[in-house]
C-alpha beads as a LAMMPS data file, in Angstrom:
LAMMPS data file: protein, C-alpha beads

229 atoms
228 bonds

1 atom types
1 bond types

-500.0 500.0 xlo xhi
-500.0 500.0 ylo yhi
-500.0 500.0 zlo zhi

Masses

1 110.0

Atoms # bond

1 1 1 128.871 -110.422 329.571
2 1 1 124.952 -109.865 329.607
3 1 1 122.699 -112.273 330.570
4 1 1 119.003 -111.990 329.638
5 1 1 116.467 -113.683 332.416
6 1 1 112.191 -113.531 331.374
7 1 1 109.452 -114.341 332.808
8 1 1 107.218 -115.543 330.803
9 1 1 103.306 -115.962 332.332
10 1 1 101.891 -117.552 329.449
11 1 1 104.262 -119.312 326.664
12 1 1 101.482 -119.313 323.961
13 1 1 101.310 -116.122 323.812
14 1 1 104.368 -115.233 324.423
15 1 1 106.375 -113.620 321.145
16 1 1 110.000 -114.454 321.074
17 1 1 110.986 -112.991 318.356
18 1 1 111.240 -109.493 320.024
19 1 1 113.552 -111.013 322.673
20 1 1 115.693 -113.377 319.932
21 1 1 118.333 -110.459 318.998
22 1 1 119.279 -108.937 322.317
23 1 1 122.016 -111.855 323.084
24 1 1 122.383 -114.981 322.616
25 1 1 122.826 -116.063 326.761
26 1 1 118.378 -115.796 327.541
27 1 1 117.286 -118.083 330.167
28 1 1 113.228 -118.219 329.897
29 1 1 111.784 -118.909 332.838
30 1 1 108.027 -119.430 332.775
31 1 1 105.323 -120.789 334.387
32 1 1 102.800 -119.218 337.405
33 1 1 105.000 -119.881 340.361
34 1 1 106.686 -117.604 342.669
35 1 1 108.843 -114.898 340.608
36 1 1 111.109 -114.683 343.606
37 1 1 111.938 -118.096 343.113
38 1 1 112.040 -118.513 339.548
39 1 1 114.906 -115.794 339.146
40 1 1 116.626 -117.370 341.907
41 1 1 116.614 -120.728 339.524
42 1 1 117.692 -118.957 336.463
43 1 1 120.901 -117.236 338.612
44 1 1 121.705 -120.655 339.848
45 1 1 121.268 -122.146 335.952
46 1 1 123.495 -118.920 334.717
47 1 1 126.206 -119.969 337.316
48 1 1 129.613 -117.710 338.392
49 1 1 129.190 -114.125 337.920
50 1 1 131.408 -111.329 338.052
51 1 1 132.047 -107.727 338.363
52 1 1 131.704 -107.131 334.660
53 1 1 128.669 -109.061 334.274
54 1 1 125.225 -107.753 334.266
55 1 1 121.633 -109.700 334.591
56 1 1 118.986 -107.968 332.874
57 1 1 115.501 -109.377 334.582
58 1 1 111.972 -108.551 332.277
59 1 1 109.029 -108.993 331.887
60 1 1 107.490 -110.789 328.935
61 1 1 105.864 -107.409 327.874
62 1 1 108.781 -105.346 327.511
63 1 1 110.018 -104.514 324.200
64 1 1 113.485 -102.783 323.900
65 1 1 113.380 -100.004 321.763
66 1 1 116.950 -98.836 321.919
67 1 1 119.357 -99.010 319.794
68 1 1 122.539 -100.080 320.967
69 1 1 121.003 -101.336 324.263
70 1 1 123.582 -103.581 325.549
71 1 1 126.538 -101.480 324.655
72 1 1 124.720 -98.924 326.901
73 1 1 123.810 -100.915 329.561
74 1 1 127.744 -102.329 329.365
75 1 1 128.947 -98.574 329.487
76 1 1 126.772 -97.031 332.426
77 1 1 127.919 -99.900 334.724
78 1 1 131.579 -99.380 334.045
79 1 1 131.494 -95.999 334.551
80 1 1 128.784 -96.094 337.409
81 1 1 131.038 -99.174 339.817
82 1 1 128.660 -98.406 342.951
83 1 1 125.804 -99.329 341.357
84 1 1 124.336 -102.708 342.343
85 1 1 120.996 -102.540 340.838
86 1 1 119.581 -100.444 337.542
87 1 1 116.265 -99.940 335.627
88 1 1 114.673 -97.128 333.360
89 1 1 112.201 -95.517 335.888
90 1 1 112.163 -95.419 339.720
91 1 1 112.196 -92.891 342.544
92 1 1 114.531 -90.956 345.328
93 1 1 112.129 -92.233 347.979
94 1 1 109.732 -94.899 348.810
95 1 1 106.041 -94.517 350.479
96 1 1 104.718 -96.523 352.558
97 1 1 101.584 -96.403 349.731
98 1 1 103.064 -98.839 348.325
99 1 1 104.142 -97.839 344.374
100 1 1 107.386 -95.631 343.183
101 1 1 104.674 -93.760 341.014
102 1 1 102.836 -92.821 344.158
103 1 1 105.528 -89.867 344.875
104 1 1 105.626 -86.466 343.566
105 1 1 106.828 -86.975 340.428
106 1 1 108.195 -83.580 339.548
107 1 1 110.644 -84.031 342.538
108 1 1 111.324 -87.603 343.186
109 1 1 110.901 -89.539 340.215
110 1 1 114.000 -90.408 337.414
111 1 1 113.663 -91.933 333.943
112 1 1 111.650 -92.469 331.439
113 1 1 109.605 -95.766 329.857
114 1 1 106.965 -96.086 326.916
115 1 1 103.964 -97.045 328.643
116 1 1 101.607 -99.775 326.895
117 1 1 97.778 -99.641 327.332
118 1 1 95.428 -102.397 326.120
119 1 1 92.770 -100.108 324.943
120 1 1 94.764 -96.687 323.872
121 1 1 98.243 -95.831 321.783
122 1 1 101.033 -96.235 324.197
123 1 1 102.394 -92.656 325.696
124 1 1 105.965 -91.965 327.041
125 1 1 106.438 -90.904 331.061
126 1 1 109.242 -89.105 331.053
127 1 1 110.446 -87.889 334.268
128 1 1 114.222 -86.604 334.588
129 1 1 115.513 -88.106 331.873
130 1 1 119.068 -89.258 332.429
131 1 1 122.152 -91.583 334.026
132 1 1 121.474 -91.469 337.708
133 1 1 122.117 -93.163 341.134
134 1 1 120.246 -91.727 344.053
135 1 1 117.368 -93.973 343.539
136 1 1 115.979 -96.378 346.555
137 1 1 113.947 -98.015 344.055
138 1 1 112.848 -98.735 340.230
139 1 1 110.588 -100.506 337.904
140 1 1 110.773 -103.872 338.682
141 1 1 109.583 -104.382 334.749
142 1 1 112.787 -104.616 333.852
143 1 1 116.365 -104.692 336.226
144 1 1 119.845 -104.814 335.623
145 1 1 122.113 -106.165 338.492
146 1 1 125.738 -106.228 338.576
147 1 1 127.197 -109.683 338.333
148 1 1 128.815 -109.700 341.686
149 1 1 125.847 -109.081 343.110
150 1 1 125.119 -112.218 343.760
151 1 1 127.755 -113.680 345.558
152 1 1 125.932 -112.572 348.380
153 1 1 122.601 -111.803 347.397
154 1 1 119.033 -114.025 346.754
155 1 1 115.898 -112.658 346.092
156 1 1 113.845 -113.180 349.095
157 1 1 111.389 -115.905 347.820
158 1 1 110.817 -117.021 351.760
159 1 1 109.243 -113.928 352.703
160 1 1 106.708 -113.488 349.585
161 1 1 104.633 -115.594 347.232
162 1 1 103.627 -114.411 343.917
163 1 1 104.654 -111.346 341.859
164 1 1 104.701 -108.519 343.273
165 1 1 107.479 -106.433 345.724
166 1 1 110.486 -108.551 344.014
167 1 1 111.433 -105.326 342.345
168 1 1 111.990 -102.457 345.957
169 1 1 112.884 -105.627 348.040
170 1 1 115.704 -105.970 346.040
171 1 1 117.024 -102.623 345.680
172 1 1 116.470 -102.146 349.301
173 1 1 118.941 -105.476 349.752
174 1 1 121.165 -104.351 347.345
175 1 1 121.751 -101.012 349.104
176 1 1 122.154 -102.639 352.748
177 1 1 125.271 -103.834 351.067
178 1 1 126.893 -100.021 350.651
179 1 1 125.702 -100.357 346.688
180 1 1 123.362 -97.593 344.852
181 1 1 119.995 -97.626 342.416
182 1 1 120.337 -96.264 339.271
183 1 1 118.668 -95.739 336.021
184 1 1 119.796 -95.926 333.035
185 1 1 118.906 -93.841 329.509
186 1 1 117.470 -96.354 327.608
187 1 1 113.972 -96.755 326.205
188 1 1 111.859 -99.568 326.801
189 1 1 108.125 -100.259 325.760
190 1 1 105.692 -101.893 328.853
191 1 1 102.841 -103.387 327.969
192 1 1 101.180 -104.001 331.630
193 1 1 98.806 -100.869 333.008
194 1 1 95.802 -101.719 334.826
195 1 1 94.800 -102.110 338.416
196 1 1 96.608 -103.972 341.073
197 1 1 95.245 -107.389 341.902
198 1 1 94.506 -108.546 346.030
199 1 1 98.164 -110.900 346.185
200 1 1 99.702 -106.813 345.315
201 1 1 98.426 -105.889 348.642
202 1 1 99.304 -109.471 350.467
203 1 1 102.888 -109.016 349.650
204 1 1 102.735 -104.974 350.137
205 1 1 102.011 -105.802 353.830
206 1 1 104.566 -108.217 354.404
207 1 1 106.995 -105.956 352.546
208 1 1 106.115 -102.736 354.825
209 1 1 106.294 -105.331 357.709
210 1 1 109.627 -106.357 356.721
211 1 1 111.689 -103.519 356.357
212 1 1 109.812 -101.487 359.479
213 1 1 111.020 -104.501 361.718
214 1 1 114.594 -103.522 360.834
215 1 1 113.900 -100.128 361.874
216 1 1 113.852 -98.501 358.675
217 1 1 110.910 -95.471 358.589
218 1 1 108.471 -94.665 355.633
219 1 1 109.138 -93.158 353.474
220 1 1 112.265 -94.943 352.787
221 1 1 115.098 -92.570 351.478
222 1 1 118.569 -93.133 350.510
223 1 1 120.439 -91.194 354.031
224 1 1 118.848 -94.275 355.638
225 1 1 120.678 -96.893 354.328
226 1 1 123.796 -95.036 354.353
227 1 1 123.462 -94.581 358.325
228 1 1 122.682 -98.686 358.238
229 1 1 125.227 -101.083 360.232

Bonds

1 1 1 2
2 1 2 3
3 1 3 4
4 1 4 5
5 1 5 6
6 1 6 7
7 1 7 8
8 1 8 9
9 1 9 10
10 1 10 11
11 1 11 12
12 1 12 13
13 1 13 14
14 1 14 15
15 1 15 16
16 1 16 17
17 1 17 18
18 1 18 19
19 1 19 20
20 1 20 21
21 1 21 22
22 1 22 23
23 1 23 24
24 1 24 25
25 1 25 26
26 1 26 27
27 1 27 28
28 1 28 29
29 1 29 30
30 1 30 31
31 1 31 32
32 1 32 33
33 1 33 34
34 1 34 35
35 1 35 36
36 1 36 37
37 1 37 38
38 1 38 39
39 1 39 40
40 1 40 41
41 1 41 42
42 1 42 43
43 1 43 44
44 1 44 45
45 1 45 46
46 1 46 47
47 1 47 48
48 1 48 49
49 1 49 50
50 1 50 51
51 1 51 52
52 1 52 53
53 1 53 54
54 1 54 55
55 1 55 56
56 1 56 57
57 1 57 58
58 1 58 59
59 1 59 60
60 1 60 61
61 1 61 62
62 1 62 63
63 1 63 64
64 1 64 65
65 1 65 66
66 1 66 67
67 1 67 68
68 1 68 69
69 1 69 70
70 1 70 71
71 1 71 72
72 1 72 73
73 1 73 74
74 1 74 75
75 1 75 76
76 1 76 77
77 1 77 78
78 1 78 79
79 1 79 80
80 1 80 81
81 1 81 82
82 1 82 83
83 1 83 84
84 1 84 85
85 1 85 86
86 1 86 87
87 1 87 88
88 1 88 89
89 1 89 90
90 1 90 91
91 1 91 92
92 1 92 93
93 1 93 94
94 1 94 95
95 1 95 96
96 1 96 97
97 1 97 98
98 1 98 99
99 1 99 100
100 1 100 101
101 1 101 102
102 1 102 103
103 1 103 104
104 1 104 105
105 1 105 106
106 1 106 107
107 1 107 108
108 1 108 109
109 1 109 110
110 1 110 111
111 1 111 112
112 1 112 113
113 1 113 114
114 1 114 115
115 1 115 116
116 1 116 117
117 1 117 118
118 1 118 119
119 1 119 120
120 1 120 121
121 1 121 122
122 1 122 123
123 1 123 124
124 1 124 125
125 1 125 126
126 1 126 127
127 1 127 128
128 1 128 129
129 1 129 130
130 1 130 131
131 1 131 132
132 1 132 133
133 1 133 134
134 1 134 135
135 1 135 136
136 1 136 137
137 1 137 138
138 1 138 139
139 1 139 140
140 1 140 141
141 1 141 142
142 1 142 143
143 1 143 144
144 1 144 145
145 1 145 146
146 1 146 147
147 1 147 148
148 1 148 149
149 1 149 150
150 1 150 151
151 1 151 152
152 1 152 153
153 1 153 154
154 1 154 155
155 1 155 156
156 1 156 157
157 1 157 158
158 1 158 159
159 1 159 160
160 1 160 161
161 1 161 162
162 1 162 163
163 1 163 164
164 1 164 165
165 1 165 166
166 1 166 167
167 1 167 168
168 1 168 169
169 1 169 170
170 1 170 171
171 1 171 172
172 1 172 173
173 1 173 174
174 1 174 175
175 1 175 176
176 1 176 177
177 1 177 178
178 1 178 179
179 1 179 180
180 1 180 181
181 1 181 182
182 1 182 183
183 1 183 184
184 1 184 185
185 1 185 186
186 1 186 187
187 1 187 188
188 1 188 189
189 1 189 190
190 1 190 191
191 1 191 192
192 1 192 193
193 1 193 194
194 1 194 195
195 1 195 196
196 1 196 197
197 1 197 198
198 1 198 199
199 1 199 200
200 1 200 201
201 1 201 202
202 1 202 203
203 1 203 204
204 1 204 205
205 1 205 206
206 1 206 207
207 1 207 208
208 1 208 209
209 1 209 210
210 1 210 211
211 1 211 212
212 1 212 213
213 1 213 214
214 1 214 215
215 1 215 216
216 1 216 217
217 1 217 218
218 1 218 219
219 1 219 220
220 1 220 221
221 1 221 222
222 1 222 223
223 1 223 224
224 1 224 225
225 1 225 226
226 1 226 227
227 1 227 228
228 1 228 229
């Protein structure tokens, strides 16, 4: 089954409607707190998972363009069973900048999303279009995790406050268990471009500070995880 978890900022302005025909099994979670924390709550709320379950986590700006998105999403995790953790655009490697974008793109980026502008027609960055799993990281924007995930996995709402970081904190946690990144070949409309606010760099430093104090080295690649005990 697929389970639909958003986080909603603002619920005036928030527009429903786009989200009412992907499934019937939406949790909204809204308010300003800690988004750590409030998809924690909604995986408690959703109760036992499985292997053939998959969480979809997004943003209140996505729009799903694809048709046939679930039966996808349903599909690439059946055939893909390492995969813990999925999204639409990510990278092979992670700098210690700070942003999956902030790679070459020609070599280490995979996927594709619509990207949303508040003051020009949204464009399409397409970067190695395709069904992959060699990722360390995606788009946090939207995430699929595998059901069983969470038998043994939280996001890590004691380390960080805000919004930010949730999205390569988890894939990094999902591959210390043995489990890959993928993306998936769906399309997906963002709405959110603009520049990163000061709690982006608060929770970039505790990230970095995180994951060097277990000895990883930036930037992060996949051979490091799979030399991890």
């Amino acid at each position: 089954m697929i389970y639909y978890v958003i986080a909603v900022k603002d619920e005036s302005i928030y527009r429903k409607e786009f989200h009412d025909t992907y499934t019937s099994n939406t949790k909204i979670m809204s308010g300003t707190d800690n988004i750590f924390r409030k998809y924690n709550n909604a995986v408690r709320d959703i109760g036992a998972l499985n292997e053939n379950d998959v969480v979809i986590f997004l943003h209140d700006d996505i729009t799903i363009l694809e048709k046939d998105f679930n039966e996808k999403i349903e599909m690439y995790f059946k055939y893909k069973k390492n995969v813990g953790i999925a999204g639409v655009i990510g990278t092979t490697i992670f700098p210690e900048a700070g942003g999956w974008w902030m790679v070459d793109r020609q070599i280490h980026t995979r996927g594709k999303i619509m990207q949303g502008h508040p003051h020009k027609e949204p464009y399409l960055m397409n970067d190695k279009t395709g069904m992959y799993d060699d990722l360390v990281s995606i788009d946090g924007c939207i995430m699929m995790i595998r059901g069983s995930v969470f038998h043994k996995f939280r996001f890590d709402e004691e380390t960080y406050d805000g919004f930010h970081f949730y999205d390569v904190d988890t894939c990094l946690e999902i591959m210390k268990m043995g489990l890959d990144v993928g993306t998936i070949d769906v399309l997906v409309q963002h709405e959110s471009e603009g520049p990163m606010p000061a709690t982006w760099q608060t929770n970039k430093d505790k990230f970095i500070q995180k994951w060097t104090k277990q000895g990883f080295t930036f930037p992060l690649s996949k051979a490091q995880f799979e030399n991890y005990k």
